[in-house]
Short mmCIF file of the C-alpha atoms (twelve columns), coordinates in Angstrom:
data_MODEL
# 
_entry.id   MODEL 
# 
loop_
_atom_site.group_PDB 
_atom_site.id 
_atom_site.type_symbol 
_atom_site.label_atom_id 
_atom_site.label_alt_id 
_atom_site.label_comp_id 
_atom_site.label_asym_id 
_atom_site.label_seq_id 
_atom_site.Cartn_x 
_atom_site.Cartn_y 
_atom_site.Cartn_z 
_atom_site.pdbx_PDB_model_num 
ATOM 1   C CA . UNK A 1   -23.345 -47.178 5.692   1 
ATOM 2   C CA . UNK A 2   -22.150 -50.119 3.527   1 
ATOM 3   C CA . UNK A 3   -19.236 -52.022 3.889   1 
ATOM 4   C CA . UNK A 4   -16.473 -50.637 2.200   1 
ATOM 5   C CA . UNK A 5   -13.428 -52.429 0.822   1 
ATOM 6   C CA . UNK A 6   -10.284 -51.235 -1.157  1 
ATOM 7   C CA . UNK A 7   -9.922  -52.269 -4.601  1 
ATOM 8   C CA . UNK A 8   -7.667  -55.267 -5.099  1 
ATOM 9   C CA . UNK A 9   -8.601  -56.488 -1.540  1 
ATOM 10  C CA . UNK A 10  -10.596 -59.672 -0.906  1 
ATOM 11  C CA . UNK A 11  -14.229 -59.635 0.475   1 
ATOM 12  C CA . UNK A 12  -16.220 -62.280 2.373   1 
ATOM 13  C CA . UNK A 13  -20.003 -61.727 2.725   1 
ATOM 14  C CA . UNK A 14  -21.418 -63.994 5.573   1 
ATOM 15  C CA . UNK A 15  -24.450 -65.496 6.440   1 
ATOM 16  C CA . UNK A 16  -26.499 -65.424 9.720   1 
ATOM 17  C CA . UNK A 17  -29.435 -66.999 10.524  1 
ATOM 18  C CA . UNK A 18  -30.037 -69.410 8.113   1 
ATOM 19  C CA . UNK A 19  -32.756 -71.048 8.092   1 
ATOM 20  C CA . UNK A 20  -33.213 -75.060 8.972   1 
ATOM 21  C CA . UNK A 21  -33.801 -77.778 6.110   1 
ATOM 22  C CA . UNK A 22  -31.530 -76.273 3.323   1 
ATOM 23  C CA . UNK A 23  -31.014 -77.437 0.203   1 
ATOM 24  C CA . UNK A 24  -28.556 -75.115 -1.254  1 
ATOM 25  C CA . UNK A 25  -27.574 -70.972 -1.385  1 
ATOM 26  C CA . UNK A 26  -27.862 -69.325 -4.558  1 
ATOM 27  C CA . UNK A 27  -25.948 -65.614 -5.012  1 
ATOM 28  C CA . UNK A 28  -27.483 -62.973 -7.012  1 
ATOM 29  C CA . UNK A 29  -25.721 -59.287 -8.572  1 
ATOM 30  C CA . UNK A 30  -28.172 -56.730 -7.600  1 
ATOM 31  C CA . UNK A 31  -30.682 -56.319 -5.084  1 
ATOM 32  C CA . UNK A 32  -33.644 -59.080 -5.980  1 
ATOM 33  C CA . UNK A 33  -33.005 -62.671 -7.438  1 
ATOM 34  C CA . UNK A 34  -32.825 -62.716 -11.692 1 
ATOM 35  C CA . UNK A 35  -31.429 -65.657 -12.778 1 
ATOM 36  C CA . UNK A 36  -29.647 -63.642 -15.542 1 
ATOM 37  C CA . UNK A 37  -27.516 -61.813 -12.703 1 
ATOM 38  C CA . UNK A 38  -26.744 -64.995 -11.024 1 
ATOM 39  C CA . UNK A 39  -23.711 -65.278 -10.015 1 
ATOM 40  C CA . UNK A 40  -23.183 -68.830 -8.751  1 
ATOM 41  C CA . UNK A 41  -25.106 -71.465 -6.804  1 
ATOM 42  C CA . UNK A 42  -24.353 -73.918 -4.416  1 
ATOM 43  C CA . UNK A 43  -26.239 -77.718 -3.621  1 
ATOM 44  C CA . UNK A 44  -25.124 -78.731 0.094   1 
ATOM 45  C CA . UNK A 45  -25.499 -82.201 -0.885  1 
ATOM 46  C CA . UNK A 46  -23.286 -82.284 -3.395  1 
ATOM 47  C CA . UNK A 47  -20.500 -79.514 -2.116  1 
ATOM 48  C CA . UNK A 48  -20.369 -78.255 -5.870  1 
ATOM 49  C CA . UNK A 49  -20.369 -74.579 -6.827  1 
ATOM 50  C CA . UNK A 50  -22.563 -73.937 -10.230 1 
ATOM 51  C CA . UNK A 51  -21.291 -70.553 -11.681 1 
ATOM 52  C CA . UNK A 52  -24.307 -68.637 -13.196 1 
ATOM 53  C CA . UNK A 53  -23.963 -65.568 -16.091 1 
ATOM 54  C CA . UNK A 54  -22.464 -62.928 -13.528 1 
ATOM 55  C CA . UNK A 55  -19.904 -65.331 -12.716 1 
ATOM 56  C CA . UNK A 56  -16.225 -64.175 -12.966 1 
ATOM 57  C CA . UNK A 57  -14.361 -66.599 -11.554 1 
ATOM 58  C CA . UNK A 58  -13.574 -64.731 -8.703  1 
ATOM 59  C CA . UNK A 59  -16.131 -66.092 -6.948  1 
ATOM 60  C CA . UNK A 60  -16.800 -68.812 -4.086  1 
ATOM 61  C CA . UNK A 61  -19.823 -70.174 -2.208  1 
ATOM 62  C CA . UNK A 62  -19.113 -71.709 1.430   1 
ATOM 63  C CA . UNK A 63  -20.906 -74.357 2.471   1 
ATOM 64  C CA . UNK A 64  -22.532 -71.885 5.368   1 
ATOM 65  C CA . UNK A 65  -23.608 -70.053 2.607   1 
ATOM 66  C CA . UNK A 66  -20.543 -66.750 2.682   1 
ATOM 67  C CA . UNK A 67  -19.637 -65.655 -0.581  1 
ATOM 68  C CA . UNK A 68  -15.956 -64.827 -1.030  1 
ATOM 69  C CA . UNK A 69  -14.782 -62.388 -3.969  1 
ATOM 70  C CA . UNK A 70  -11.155 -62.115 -4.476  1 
ATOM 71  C CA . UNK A 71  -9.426  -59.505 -5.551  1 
ATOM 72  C CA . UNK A 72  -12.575 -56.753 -5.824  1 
ATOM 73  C CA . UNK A 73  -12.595 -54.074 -8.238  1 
ATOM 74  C CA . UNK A 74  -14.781 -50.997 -8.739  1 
ATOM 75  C CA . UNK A 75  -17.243 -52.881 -10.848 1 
ATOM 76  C CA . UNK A 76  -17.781 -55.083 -7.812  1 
ATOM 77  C CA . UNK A 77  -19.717 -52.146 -6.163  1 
ATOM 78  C CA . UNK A 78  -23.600 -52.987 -5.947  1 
ATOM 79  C CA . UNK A 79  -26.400 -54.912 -4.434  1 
ATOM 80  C CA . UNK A 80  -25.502 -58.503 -3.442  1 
ATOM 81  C CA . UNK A 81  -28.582 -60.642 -3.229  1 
ATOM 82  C CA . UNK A 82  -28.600 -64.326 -1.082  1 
ATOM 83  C CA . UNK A 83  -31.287 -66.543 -1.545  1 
ATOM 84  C CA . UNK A 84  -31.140 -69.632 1.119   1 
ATOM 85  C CA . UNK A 85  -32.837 -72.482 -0.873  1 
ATOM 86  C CA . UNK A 86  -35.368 -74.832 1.531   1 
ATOM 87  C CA . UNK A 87  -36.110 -78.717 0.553   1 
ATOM 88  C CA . UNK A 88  -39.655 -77.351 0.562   1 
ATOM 89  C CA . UNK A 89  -38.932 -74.506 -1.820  1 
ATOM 90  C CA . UNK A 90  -39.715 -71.901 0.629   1 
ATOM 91  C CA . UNK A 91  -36.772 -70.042 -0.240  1 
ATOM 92  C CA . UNK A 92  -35.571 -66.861 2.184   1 
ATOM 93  C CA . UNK A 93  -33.652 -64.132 0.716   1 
ATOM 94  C CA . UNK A 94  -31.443 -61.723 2.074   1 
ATOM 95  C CA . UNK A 95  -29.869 -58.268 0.337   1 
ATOM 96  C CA . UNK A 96  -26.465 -56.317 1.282   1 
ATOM 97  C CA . UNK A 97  -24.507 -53.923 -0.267  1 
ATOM 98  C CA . UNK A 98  -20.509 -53.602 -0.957  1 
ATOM 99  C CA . UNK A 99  -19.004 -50.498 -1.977  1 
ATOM 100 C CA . UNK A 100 -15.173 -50.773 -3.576  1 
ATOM 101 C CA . UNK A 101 -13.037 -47.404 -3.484  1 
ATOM 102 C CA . UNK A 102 -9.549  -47.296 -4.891  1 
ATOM 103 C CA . UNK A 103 -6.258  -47.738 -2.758  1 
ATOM 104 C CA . UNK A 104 -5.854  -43.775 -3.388  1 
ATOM 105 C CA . UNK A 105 -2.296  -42.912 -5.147  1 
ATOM 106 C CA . UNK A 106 0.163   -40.597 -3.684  1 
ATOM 107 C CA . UNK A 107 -1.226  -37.326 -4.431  1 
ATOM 108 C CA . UNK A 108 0.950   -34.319 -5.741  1 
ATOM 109 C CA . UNK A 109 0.451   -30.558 -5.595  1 
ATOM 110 C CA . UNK A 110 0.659   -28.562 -9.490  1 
ATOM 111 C CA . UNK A 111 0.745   -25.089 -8.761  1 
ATOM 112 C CA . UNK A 112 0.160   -22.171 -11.595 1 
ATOM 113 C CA . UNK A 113 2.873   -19.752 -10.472 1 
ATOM 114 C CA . UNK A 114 5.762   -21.373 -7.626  1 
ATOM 115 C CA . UNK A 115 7.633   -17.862 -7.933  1 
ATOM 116 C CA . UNK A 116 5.192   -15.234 -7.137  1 
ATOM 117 C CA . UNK A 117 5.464   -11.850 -6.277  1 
ATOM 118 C CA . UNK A 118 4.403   -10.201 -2.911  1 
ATOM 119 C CA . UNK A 119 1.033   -8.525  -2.728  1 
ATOM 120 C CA . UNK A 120 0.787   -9.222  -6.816  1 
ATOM 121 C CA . UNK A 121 0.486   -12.567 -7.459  1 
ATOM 122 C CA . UNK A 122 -2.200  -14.905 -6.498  1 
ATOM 123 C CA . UNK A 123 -1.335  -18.566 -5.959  1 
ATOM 124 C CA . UNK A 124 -3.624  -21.243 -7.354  1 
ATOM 125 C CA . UNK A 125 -2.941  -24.711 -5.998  1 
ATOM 126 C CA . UNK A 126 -4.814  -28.527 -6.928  1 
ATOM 127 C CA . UNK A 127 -4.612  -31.688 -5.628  1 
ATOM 128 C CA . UNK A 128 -3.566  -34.183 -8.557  1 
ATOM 129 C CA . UNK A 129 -4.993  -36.937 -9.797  1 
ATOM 130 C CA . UNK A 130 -8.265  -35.985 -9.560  1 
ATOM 131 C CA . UNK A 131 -10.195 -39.294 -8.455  1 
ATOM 132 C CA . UNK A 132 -14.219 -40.049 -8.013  1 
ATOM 133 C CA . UNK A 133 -15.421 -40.133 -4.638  1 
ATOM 134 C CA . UNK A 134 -12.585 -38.799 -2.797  1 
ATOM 135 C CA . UNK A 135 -12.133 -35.995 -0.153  1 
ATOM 136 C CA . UNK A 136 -9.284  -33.402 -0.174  1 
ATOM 137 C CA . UNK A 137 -7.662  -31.974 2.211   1 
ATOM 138 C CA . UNK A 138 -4.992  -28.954 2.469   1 
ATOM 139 C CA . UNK A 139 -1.890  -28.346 5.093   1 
ATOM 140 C CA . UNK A 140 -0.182  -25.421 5.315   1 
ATOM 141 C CA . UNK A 141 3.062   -26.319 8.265   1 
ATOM 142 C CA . UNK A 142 1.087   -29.271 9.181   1 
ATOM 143 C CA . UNK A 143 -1.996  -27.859 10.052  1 
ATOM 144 C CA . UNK A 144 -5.480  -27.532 8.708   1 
ATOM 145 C CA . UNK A 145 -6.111  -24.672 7.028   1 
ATOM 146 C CA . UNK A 146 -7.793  -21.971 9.242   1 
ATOM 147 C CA . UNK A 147 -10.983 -19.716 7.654   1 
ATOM 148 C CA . UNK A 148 -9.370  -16.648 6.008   1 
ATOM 149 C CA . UNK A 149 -10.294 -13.366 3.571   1 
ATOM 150 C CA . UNK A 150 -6.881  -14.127 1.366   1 
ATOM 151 C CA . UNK A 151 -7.780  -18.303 0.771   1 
ATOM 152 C CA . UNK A 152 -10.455 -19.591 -1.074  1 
ATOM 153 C CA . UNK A 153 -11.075 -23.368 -1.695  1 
ATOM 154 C CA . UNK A 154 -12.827 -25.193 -4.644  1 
ATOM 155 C CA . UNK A 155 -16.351 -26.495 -3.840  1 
ATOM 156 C CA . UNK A 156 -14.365 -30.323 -4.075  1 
ATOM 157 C CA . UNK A 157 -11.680 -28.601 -2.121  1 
ATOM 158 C CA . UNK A 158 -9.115  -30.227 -4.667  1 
ATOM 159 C CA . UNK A 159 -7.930  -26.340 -5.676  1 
ATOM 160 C CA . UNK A 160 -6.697  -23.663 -3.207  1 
ATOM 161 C CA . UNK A 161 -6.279  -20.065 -4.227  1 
ATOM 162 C CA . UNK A 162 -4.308  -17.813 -2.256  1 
ATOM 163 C CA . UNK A 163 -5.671  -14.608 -3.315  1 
ATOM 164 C CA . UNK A 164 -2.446  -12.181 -2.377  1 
ATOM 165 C CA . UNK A 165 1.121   -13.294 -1.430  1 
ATOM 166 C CA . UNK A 166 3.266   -12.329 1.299   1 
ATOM 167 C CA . UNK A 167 6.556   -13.378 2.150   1 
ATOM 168 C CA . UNK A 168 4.826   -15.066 4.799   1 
ATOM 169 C CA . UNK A 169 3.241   -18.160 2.453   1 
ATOM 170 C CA . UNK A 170 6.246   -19.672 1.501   1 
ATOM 171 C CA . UNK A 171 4.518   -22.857 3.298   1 
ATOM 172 C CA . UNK A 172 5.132   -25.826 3.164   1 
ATOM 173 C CA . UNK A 173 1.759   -26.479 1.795   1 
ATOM 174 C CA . UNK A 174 0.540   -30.312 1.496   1 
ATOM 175 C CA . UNK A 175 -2.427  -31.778 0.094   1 
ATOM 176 C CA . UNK A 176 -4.381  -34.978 1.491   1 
ATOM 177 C CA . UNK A 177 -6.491  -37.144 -0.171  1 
ATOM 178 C CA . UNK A 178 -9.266  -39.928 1.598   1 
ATOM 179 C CA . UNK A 179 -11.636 -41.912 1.013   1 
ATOM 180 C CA . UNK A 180 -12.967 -44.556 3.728   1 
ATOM 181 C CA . UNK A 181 -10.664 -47.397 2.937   1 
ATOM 182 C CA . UNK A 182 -7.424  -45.436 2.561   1 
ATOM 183 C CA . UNK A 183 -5.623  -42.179 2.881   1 
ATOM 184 C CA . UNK A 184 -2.281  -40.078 1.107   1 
ATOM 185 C CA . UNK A 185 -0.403  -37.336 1.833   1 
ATOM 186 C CA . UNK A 186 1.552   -35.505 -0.889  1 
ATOM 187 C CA . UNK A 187 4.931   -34.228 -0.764  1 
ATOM 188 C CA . UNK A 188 5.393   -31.005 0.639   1 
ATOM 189 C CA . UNK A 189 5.341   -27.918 -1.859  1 
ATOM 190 C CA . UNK A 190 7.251   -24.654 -0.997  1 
ATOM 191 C CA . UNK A 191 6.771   -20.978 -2.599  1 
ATOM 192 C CA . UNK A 192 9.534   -18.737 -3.420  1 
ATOM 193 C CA . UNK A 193 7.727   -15.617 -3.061  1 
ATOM 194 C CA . UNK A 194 9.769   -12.359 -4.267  1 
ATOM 195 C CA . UNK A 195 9.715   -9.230  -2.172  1 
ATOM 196 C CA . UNK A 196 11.223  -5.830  -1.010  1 
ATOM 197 C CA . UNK A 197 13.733  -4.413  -0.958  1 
ATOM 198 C CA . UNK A 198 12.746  -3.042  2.039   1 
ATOM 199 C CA . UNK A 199 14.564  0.264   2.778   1 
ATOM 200 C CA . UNK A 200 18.358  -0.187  3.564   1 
ATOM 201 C CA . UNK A 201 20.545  -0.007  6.396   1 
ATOM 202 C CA . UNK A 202 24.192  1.241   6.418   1 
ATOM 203 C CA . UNK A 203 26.269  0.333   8.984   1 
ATOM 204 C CA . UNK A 204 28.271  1.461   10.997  1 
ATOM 205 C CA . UNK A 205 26.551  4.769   11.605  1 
ATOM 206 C CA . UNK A 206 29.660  6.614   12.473  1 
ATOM 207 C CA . UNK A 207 29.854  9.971   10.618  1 
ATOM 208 C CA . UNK A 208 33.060  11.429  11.345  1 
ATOM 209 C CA . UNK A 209 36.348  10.388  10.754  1 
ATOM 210 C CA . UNK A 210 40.168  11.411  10.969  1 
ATOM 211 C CA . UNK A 211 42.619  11.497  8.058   1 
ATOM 212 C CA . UNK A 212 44.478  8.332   7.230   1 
ATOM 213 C CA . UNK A 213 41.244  6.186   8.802   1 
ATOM 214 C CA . UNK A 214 39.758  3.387   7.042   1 
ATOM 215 C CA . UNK A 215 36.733  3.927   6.224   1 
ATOM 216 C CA . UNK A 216 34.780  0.966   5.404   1 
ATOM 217 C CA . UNK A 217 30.374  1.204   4.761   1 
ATOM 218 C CA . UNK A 218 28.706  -1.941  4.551   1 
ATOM 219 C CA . UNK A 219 24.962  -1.751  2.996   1 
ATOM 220 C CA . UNK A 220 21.642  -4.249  3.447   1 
ATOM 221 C CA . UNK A 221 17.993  -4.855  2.511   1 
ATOM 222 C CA . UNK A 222 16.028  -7.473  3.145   1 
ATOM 223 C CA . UNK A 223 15.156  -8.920  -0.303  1 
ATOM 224 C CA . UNK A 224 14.518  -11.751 -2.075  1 
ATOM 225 C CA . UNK A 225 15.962  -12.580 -4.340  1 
ATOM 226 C CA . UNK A 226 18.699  -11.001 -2.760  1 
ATOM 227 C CA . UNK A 227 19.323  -7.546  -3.636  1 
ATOM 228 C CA . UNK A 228 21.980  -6.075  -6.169  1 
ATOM 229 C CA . UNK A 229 23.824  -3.197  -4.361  1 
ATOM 230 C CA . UNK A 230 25.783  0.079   -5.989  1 
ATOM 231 C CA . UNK A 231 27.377  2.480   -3.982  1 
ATOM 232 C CA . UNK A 232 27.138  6.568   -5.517  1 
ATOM 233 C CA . UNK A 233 29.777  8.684   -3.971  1 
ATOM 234 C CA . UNK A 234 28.975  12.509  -4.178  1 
ATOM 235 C CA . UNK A 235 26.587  11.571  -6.819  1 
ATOM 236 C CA . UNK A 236 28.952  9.565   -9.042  1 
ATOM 237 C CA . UNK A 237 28.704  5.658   -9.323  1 
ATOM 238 C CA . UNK A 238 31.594  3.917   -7.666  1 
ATOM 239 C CA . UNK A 239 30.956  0.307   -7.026  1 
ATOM 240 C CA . UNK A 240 28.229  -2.168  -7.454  1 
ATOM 241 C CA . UNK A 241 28.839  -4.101  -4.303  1 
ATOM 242 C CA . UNK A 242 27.542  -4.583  -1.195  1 
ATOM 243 C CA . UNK A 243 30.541  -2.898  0.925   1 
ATOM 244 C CA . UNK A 244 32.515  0.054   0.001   1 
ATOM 245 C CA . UNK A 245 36.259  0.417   1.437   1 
ATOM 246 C CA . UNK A 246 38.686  3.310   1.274   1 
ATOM 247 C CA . UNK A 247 41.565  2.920   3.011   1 
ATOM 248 C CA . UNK A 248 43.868  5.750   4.598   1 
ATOM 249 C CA . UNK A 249 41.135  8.487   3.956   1 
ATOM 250 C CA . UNK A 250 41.451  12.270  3.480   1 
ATOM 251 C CA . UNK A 251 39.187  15.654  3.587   1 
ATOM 252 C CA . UNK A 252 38.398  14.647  -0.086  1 
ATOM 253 C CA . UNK A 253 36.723  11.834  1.054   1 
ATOM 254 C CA . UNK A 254 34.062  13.550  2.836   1 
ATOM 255 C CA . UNK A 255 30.863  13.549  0.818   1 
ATOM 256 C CA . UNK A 256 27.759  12.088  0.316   1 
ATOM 257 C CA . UNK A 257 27.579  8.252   0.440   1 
ATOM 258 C CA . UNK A 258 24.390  6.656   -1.509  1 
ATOM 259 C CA . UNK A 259 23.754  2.661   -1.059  1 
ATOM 260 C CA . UNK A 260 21.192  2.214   -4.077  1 
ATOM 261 C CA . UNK A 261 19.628  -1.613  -3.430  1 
ATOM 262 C CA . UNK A 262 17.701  -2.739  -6.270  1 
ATOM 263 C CA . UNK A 263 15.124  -6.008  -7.153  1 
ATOM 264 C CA . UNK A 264 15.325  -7.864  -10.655 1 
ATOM 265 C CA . UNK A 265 12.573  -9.095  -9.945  1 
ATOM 266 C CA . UNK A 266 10.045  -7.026  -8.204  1 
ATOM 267 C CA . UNK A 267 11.579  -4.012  -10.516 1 
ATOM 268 C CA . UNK A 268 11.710  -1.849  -6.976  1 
ATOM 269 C CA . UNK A 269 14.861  0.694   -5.858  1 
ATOM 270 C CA . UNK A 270 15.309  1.532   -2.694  1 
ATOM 271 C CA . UNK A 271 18.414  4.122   -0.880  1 
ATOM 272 C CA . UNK A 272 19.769  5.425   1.794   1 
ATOM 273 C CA . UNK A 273 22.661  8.236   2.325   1 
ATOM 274 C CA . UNK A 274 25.117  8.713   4.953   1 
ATOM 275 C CA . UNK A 275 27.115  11.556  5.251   1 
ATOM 276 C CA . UNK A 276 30.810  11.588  5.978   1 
ATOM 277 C CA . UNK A 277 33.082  14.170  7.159   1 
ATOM 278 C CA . UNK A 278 36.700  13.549  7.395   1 
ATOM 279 C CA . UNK A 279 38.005  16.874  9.548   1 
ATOM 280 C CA . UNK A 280 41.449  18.194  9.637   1 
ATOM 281 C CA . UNK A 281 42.436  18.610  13.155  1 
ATOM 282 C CA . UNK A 282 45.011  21.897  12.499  1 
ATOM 283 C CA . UNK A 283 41.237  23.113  11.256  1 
ATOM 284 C CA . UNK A 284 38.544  21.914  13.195  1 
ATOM 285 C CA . UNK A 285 39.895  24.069  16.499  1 
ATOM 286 C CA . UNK A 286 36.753  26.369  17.549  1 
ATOM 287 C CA . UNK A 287 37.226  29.575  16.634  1 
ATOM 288 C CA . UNK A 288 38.212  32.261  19.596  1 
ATOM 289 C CA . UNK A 289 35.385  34.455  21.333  1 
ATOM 290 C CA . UNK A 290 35.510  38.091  22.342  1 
ATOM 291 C CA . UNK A 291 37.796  39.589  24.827  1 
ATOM 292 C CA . UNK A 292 36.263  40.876  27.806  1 
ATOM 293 C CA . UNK A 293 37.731  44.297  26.906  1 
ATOM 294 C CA . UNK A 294 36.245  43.979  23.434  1 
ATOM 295 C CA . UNK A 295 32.680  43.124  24.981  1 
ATOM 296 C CA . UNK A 296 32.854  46.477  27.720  1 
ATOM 297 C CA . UNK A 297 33.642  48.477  25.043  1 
ATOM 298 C CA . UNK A 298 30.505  47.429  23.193  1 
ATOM 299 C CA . UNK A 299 27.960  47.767  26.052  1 
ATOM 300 C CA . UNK A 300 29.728  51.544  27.030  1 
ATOM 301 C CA . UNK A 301 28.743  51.919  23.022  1 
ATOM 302 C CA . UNK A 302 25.040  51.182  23.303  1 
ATOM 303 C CA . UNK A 303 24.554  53.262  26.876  1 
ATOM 304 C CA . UNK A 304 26.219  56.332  25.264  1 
ATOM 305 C CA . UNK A 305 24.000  56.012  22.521  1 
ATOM 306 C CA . UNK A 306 20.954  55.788  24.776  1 
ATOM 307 C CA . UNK A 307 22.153  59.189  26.587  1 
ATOM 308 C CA . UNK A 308 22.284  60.771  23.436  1 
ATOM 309 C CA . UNK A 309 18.618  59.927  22.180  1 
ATOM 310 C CA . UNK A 310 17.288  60.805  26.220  1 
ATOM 311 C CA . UNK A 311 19.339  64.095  26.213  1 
ATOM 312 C CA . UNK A 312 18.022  64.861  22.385  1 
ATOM 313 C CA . UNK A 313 14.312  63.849  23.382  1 
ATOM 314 C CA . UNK A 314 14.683  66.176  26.894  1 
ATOM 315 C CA . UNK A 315 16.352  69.113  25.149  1 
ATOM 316 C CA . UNK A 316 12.891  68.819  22.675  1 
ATOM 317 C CA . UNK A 317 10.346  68.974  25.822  1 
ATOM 318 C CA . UNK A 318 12.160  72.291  27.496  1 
ATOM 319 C CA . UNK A 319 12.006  73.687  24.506  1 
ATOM 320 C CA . UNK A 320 7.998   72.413  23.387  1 
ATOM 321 C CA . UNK A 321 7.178   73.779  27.274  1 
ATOM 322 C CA . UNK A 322 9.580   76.345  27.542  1 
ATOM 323 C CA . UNK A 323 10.332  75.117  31.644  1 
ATOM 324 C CA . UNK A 324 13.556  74.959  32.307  1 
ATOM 325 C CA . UNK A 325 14.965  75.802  35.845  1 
ATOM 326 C CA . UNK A 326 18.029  74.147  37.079  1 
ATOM 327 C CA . UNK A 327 19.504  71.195  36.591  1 
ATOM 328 C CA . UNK A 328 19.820  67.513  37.985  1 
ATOM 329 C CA . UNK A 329 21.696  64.583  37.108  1 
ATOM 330 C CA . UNK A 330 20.532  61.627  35.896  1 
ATOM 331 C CA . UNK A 331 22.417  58.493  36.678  1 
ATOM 332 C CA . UNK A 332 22.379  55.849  33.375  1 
ATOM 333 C CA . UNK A 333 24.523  53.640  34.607  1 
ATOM 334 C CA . UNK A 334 27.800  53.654  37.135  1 
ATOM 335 C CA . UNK A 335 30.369  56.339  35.537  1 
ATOM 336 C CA . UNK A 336 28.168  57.900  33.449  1 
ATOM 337 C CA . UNK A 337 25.883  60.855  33.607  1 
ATOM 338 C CA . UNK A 338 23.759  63.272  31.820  1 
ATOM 339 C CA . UNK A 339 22.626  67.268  32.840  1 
ATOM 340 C CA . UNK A 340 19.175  67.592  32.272  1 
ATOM 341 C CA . UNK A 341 16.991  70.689  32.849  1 
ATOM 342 C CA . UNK A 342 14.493  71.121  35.814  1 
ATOM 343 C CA . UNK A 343 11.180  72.460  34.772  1 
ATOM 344 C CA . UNK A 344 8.162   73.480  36.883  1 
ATOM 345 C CA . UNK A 345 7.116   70.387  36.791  1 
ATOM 346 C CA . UNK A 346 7.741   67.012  37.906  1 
ATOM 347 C CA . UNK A 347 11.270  66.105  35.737  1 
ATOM 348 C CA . UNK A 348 10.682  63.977  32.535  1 
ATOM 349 C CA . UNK A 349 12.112  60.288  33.275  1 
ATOM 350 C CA . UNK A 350 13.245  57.712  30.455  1 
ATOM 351 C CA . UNK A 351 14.078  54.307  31.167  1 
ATOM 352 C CA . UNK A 352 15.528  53.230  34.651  1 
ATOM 353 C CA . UNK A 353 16.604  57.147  35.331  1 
ATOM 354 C CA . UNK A 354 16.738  58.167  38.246  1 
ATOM 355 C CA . UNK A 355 15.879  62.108  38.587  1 
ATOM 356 C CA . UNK A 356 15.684  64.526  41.678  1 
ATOM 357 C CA . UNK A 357 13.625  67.513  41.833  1 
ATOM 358 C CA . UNK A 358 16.174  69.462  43.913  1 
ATOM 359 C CA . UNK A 359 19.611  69.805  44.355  1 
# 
């Protein structure tokens, strides 16, 4: 890995090793010795640097033979080439190589839709400025963003797409950008993401009420924006508010009570209906039952009635058979009895009677 430095930072190449019996130390642009990429030269003997064509004035040669350039820029990245000059002329050479990245900007987030709607809009985020060499890096609260279906990043990883919206992403979302000689952070970018309404509550949840009672509905959806509330009263539209009050109520208050919540911006109605019943108490006493009398009377009814259909269905068998010897009684139930005819054979029994073949 070369040495890195930040643009507008100093760098000093040094020398190891040199060799004994030097005359000089001539520095070369590139990676071999050309006197046309020479940058400067220096004679030990006389302490003098010689600039050569490359030369930028940036430039100085040490008498241990370092090379110091001030101030680097991004054309200073390259080859750098020493050659350690000998009395004898057998020179040495030695190549290393610098690589200059820019002191990175603060980096800011463009976005191509900050007011998206939930589970309709997708998100597309990038990193600005876009800068050579440079890694990028996304935050959503802080962290590193985790693998997921609904996020896709940019093969440079300077755009993130979020493919669907929930009210969930509103962030903050940050975006990083490094290279080995610096890092940024930008500022933190939130979404407003619409949504709902979600189906509305209205509180409280009494239902019943007593004349000259306040009565006093209150109505909410999550939503955002918030929602815009109307209030339908047996069908008719009453208020557009969030509350509804009638004070000292009456029976013609009772009704139907509709809280209709609706979006501007997701276009989406939502309701919810309570029913109220203000009751007069001179008319809400439960109304009497029958008397016991009343009841007696009925059940002697229906036993009669059975009598009559056994006697009827009896009288129809003596005369079918022609038997008919005597008499018994049949008890129906207490008080109440019915003759029936005794035939030869065993007496014909309906119900819970309760027959005897003999007086």
């Amino acid at each position: 890995m070369p040495p890195s430095a930040a643009e507008g930072k100093d760098v000093l190449f040094l020398a190891h090793n040199l060799p004994e019996d030097l005359a000089g130390y001539a520095w070369f642009k590139g990676g071999r010795v050309d006197s046309t990429r020479q940058i400067a030269s220096y004679r030990i003997d006389t302490q003098v640097n010689n600039p050569g064509p490359t030369y930028s004035g940036r430039e100085t040669i040490y008498p241990n033979g370092s090379l110091l350039v001030q101030r680097v820029t991004l054309e200073d990245t390259g080859y750098y080439t020493l050659q350690a000059i000998k009395t004898h002329f057998h020179n040495e050479e030695v190549t290393g190589q610098l690589r200059v990245y820019p002191e990175l900007p603060k980096p800011n987030i463009t976005s191509n839709n900050s007011n998206p709607v939930e589970h309709k809009d997708p998100v597309v985020f990038t990193c600005e400025p876009e800068i050579q060499d440079t890694t990028y890096l996304w935050l959503i609260n802080s962290q590193s963003i985790q693998n997921s279906s609904k996020l896709e990043q940019s093969k440079d990883n300077r755009t993130l797409t979020i493919l669907y919206v929930t009210r969930n992403d509103i962030g903050p979302y940050e975006c990083e950008s490094r290279n080995p000689v610096s890092a940024s952070r930008s500022d933190p970018l939130y979404l407003n993401v619409s949504y709902g309404p979600e189906s509305p509550t209205i509180s409280p949840s009494d239902t019943l009420y007593r004349p000259g009672a306040n009565l006093s509905l209150s109505c909410h959806a999550a939503s955002n924006p918030p929602a815009l509330y109307s209030w339908l009263i047996n069908g008719r539209l009453k208020q557009s508010t969030q509350k509804v009050t009638i004070p000292n109520i009456t029976v013609n208050n009772s009704g139907s009570y509709t809280c209709l919540v609706h979006n501007s911006v997701t276009r989406l109605n939502r309701t919810a209906v309570r029913t109220i019943t203000v009751f007069d108490e001179d008319s809400a006493q439960p109304t009497p039952g029958l008397s016991d009398g009343a009841i007696a009377g009925i059940v002697i009814g229906v036993l009669a009635g059975i009598a009559l259909i056994v006697s009827l269905v009896y009288f129809l068998h003596i005369r079918k058979t022609g038997g008919y010897d005597g008499l018994s009684l049949v008890l129906l139930s207490p008080g109440l009895t019915a003759m029936l005819g005794r035939g030869k054979e065993t007496p014909l029994c309906l119900w819970a009677c309760i027959c005897s073949s003999s007086f």
